[in-house]
N, C-alpha and C positions, 0 to 999 in steps of 0.2 A: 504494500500500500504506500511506503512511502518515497517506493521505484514512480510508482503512478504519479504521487502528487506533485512530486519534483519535475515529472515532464510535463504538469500543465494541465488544462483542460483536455485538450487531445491526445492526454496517456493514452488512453483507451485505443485510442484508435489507432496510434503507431506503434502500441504496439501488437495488436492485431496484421498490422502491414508488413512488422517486420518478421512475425509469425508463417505470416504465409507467403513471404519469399523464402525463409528458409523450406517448406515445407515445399515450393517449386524447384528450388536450386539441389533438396535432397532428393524429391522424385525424379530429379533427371537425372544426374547420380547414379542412382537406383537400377533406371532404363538403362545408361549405357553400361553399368557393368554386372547385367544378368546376365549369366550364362546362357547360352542360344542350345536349344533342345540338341540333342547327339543327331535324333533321327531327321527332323531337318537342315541339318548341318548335309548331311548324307543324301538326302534329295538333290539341296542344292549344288552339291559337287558333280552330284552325275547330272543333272542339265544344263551344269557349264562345262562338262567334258563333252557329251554329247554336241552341244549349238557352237564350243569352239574347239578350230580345229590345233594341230603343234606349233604350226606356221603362225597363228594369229600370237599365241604364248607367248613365242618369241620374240613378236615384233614389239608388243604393247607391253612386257614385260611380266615381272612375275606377281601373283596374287597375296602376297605377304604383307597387304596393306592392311595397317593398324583399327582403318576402319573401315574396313570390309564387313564385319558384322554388324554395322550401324546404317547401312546402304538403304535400308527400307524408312530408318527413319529420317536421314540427312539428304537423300536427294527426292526431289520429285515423281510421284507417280503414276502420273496423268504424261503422256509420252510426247503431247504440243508442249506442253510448261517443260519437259526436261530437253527436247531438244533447243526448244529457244533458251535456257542457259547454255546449253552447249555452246552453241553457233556464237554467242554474245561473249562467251569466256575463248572462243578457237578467235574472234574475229579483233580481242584485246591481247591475245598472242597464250595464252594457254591454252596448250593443245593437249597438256596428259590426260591418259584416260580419269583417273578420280576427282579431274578439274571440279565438275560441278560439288562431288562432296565434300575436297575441303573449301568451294566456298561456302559453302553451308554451313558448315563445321567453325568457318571464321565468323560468321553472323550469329549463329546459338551462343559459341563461348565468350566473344563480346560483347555481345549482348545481355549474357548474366551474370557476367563479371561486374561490365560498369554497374547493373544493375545494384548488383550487389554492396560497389562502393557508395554509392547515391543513398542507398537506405541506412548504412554507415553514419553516413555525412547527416542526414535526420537526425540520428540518435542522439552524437556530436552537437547538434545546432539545440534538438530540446531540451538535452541536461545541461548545454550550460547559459542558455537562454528560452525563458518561459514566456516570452510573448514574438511567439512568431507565427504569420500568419499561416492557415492553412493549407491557402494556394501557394505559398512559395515552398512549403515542405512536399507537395503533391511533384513540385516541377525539380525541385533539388533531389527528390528520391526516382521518377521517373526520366527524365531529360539525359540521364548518360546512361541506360540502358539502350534508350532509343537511337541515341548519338552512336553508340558501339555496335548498336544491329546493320545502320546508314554505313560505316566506314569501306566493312567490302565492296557496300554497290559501288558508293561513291571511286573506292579507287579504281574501279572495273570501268567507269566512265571515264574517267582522265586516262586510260591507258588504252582504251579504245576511239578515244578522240586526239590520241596522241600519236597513234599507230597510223590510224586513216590520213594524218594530215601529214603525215614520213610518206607513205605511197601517195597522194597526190602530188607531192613536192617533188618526187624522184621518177616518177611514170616519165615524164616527156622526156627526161635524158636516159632510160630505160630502151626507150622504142627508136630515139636518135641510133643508140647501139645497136640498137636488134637492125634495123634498117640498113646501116654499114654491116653487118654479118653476111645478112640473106646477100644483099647485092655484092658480097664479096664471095660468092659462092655458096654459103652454106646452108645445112638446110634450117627447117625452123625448129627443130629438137637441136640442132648442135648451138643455133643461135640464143637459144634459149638459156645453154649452159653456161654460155662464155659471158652473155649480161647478169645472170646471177655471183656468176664468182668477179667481176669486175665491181658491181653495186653493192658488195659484201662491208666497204669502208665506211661508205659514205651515207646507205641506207638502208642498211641491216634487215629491218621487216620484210622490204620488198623484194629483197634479194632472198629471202628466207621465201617466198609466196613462190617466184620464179624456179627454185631450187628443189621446192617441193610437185611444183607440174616436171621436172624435169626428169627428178624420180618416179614419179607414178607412169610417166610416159617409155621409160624403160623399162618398168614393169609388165606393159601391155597394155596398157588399161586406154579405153577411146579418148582420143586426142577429143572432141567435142564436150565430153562429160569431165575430161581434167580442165579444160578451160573455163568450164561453169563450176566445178566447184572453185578453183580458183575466185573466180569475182563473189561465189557468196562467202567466200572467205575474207577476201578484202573488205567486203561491205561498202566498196566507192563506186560512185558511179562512172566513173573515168575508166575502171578498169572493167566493168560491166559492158559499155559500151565498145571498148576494145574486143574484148570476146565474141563478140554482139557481130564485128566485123570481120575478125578473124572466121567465125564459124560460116559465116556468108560468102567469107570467099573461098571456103574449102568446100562448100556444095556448089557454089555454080562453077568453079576452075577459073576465077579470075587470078592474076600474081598477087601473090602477097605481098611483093617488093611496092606495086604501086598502092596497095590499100596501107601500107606502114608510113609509106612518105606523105600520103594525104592526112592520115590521123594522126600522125606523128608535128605535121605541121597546125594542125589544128589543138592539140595540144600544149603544142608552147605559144600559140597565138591567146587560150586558154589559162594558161600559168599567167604573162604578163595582164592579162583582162583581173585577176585574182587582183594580184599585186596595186595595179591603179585600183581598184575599188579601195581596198584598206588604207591608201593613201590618200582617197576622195574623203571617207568617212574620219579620217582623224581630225580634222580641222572643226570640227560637230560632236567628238569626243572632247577634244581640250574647251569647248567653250564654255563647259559649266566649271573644271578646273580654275580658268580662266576668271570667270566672274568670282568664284566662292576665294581667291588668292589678292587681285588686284583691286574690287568693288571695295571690298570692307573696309582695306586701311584709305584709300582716296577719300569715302566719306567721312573718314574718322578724321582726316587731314582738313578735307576743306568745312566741313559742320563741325567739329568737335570744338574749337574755338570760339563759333558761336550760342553752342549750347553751354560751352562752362560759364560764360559773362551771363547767357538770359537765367542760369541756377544762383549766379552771386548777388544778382538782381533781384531775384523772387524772396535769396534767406536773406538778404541787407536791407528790407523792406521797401524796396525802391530805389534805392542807392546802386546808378553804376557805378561801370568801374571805369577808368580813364582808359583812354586809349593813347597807342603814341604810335 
């Protein structure tokens, strides 16, 4: 009782909140480390022996992930929601097969972590201050829970906006090369290799996207359907559109050399159009800069001497002040 009175009127209540984050942070706990049945352990081995063959084992690696038993409850199981993490985490550059589980795994554990320091930080704020209001313990005990679940999306969007903006910046001096290849004799699988290992310095991502049609395409696998995975792996439209041409002119028999030097030029006519817009638009950026830097002290310079004489005037009961 006088745990309770010490935290206030809202003993009660926090500590009922802090009751049942423990009681969620030990049921998950709980979940993740119950032993999984012997005999579906044993089902599911034989229907991943059976759907995969030695060849895949080997490429994608071995199954001795940590969280492999928690697979039903960390990723997705509706098959639209788990491919589109997929594509989203392959198109910000993680490609491993348990990409989507540990992002999930990053979003559950920070997310009940901060949770966890937030209700902390309550406990902290009502034993040694009794009047705090309700709303701000509601936002101190929730808001870094919520903050820690945000962190993965958010950095899966800065690293897929950062990715997309590496291949736009490198495509037109990509297909400058591929163009000097073909027209220097070779074909568009040898040209394909020589601008991935050339673009490896300077634009890593796209050089990694070219590198990987390069391989699939020495694998066997149809020149048309490595081309489209490609663009939905890039996710640009630039490189979509590329594919878009390439595939058109491998069903009618047009050369590729002139569909490369026409798109190729249309592409850095494209880059420089990019470039004048950001330079069009900064002059529209800096002008709130602008006023909220140079406005304020001007009028402090040219009014502020008239308003300190009309303030010496108003407490000196009428009495200016001389001027010289």
């Amino acid at each position: 009782m006088q745990f309770i009175d010490a935290l206030g009127p809202f003993g009660p209540v926090i500590i009922l909140g802090v009751l049942g984050a423990v009681l969620v942070i030990g049921a998950a706990f709980a979940m993740l480390r119950a032993p999984s049945d012997p005999y579906e352990r044993l089902k599911a081995e034989s229907r991943r022996v059976q759907a995969t063959a030695s060849k895949d084992r080997l490429r994608y690696g071995s199954n001795n992930d940590k969280l492999q038993k928690y697979a039903e409850f960390l990723e997705p199981q509706d098959e639209e929601e788990y491919s589109a993490a997929k594509l989203r985490l392959v198109q910000a550059g993680y490609r491993g097969k348990n990409a989507v589980r540990t992002y999930h795994f990053a979003q559950f554990a920070l997310g009940i972590g901060l949770l966890a320091l937030g209700a902390l930080s309550v406990l902290l704020q009502t034993a040694t201050n009794e009047e705090v209001a309700t709303q701000q313990l509601v936002i101190t005990g929730m808001l870094p829970g919520i903050v820690g679940y945000m962190i993965p999306k958010y950095w899966i969007t800065k690293r897929l906006q950062k990715r997309q903006e590496e291949i736009e910046n490198g495509f037109p001096d990509s297909l400058d090369m591929m163009l000097v290849c073909v027209e220097a004799g070779q074909s568009l699988d040898q040209s394909i290799v020589r601008v991935a290992e050339e673009l490896r310095p300077s634009f890593p991502a796209l050089s990694e996207e070219f590198g990987m049609v390069a391989h699939e395409m020495k694998a066997g696998k149809d020149k048309t359907a490595v081309l489209k995975d490609m663009a939905e792996r890039a996710g640009v439209q630039d490189v979509a559109s590329f594919v878009t041409v390439l595939v058109q002119s491998q069903q009618f028999g047009t050369s590729i050399a002139e569909a490369l030097r026409v798109y190729a030029g249309e592409m850095r006519d494209k880059r420089v159009m990019r470039a004048e817009e950001k330079a069009n638009t900064l002059p529209t950026k800096m002008t709130l800069a602008t006023m909220m830097l140079t406005v304020p002290p001007l009028l402090i310079i040219l009014i502020g001497p008239s308003v300190y004489e009309i303030y010496l005037m108003l407490s000196g009961g009428g009495v200016g002040v001389q001027k010289y």
